[in-house]
C-alpha positions in Angstrom: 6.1 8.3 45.0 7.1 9.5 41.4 4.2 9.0 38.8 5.5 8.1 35.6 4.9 10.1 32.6 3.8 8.9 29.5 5.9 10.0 26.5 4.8 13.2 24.5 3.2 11.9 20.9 5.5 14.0 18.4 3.5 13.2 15.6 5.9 10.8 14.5 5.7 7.2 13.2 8.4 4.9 14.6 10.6 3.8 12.6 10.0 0.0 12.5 12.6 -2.0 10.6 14.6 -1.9 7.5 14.8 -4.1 5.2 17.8 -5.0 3.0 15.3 -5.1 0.1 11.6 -4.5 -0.4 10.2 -3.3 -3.6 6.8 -2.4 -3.5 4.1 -2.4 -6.4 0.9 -0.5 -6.3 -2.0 -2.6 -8.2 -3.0 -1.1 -11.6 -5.9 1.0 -11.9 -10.0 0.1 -12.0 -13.2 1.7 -12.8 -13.4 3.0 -8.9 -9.8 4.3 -8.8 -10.5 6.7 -12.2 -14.1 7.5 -11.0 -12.3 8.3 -7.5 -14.6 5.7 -5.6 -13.3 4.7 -2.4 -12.2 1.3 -3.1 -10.8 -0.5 -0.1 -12.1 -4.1 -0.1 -14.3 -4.1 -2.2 -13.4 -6.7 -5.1 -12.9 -4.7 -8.0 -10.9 -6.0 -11.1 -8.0 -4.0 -13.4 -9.8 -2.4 -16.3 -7.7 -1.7 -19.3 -5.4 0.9 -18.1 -4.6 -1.1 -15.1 -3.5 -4.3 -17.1 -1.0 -2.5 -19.1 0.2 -0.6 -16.1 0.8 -3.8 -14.4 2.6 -5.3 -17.6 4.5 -2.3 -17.0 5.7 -2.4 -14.1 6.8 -5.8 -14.6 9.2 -4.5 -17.4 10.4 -1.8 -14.9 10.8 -4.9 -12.1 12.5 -6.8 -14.6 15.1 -4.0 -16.2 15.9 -3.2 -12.5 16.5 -6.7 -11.5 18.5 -7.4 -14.3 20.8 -4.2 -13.5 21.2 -5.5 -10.0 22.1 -9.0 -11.1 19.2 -10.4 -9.0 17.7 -13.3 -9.6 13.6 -13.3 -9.6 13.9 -17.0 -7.3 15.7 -15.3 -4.9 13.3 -13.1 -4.2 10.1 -13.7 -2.1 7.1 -12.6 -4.4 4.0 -12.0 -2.2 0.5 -9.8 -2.6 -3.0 -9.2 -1.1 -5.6 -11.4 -1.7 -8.1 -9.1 -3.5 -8.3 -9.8 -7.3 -6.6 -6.6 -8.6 -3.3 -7.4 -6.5 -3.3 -10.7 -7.7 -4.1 -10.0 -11.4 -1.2 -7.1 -11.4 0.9 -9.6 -9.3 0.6 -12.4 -12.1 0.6 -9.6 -15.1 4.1 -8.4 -13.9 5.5 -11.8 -13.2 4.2 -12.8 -17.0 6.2 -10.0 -17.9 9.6 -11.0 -15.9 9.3 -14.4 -17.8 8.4 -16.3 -14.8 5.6 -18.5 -13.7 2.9 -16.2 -12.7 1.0 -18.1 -10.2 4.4 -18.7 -7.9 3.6 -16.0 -5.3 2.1 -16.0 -2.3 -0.6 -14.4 -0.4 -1.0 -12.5 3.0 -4.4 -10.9 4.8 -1.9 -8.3 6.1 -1.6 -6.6 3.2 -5.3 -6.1 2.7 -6.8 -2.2 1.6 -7.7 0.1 4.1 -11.3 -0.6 4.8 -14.1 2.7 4.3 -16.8 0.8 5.4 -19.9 1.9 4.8 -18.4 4.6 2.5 -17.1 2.3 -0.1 -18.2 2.5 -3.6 -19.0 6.5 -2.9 -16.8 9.5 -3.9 -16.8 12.3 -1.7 -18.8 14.6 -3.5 -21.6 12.4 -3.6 -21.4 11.8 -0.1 -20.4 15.5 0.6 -24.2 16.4 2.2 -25.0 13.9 4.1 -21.8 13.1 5.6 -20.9 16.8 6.2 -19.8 16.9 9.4 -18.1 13.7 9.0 -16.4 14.5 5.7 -15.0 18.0 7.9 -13.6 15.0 10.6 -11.5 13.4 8.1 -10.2 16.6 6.3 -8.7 17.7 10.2 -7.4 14.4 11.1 -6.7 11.9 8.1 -4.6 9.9 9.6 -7.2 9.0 12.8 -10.8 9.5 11.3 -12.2 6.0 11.2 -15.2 6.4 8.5 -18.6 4.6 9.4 -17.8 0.9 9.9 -14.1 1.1 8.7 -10.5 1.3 9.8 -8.4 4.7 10.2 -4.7 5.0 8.6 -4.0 4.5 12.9 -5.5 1.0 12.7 -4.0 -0.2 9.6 -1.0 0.1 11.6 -1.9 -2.0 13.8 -1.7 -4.9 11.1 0.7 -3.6 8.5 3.4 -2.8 11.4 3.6 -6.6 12.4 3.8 -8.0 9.0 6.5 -5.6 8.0 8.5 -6.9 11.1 8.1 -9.9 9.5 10.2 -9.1 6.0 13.0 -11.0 6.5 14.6 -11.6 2.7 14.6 -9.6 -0.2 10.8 -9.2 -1.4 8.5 -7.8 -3.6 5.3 -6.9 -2.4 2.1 -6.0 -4.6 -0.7 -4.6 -2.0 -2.4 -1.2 -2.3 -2.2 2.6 -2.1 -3.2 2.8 1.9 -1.1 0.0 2.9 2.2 1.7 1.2 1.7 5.0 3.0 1.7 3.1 6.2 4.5 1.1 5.0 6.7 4.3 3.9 5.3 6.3 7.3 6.8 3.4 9.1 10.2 3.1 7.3 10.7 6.6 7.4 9.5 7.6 10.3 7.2 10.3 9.0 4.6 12.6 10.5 1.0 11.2 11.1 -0.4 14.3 8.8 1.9 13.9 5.6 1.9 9.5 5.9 -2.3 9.5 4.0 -1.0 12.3 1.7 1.4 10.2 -0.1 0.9 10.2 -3.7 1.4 6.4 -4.9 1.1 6.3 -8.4 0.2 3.0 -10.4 2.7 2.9 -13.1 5.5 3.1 -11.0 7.7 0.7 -8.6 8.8 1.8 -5.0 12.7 0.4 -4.0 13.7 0.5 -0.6 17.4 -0.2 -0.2 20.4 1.3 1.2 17.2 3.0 4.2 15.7 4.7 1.6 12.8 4.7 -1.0 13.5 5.3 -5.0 10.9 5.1 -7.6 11.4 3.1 -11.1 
């Protein structure tokens, strides 16, 4: 009898779906995110910066929609439920002229969690999470930090929900969660997915199989 093999792992995300439009909007920046505290679920709301960024990116949403000749009700607004999506998400709608609290929410779209590590930059956890630190460097993309999720596992929720997108949508969720989404669109390598920069004053359009940034 012939044993089946298992597939070789190429390093490669699959290539899950692709939508006809998903434009996706990093929340604006906090304290943490300029003190480079690892965030993840932790509730932490948009200082300053992060308010006009979000403002901003509504202009940017609305220029872009305009250009298109795309209608903001047509559209399926949705966003995590921590407070800084949801401020950004209602701080960009403001700023299309619509109502700001039409949007909805999904779990899904939650933060990577650190776990035990939030609220601590690396440094200051540099000596007594050596080894542990040295883990994550080699393998970003699997190292599950003390009582958290790995880029792997966020997968594991964030590839079912973007199955899901079935109309045109606008999505405001978080820095891990769009390098899982863009590793999954574009079928990228494991290493490179939790390298992507995503900036917070920018918008991310996927159309036509392929991301452009606004």
């Amino acid at each position: 009898m012939t044993i089946p093999q298992s597939a070789p792992d190429t390093g490669l995300l699959p290539r899950l779906h692709d939508p006809e439009l998903l434009i996706f909007i990093r929340h604006g920046q906090t304290d943490w995110n300029a003190e480079g505290r690892m965030q993840g679920q932790r509730d932490i709301p948009l200082n300053a910066t992060g308010k006009a960024q979000a403002t901003g990116n509504g202009k940017r949403l609305k220029a872009l929609l305009e250009a298109g000749n795309i209608r903001p009700d047509r559209l399926d607004f949705v966003a995590s439920p921590l407070g800084r999506t949801r401020m950004t998400m209602e701080l960009l709608r403001s700023a299309l002229g619509v109502d700001p609290a039409a949007y909805r929410l999904d779990d899904q779209l939650k933060e990577i969690t650190f776990g035990d590590w939030e609220g601590h930059t690396l440094e200051e956890l540099a000596d007594e999470e050596e080894a542990l630190i040295a883990r994550r460097r080699a393998d970003k993309w699997g190292f599950v930090p003390p009582g958290g999720e790995s880029y792997e596992m966020l997968t594991g929720r964030i590839g079912p929900w973007l199955r899901s997108v079935n109309r045109p949508s606008v999505v405001v969720s978080h820095g891990g969660v769009f390098r899982v989404v863009r590793g999954l669109l574009e079928g990228l390598q494991k290493t490179a997915a939790p390298k992507l920069d995503v900036p917070q004053d920018k918008i991310f359009v996927w159309r036509d199989s392929r991301f452009e940034v606004v």
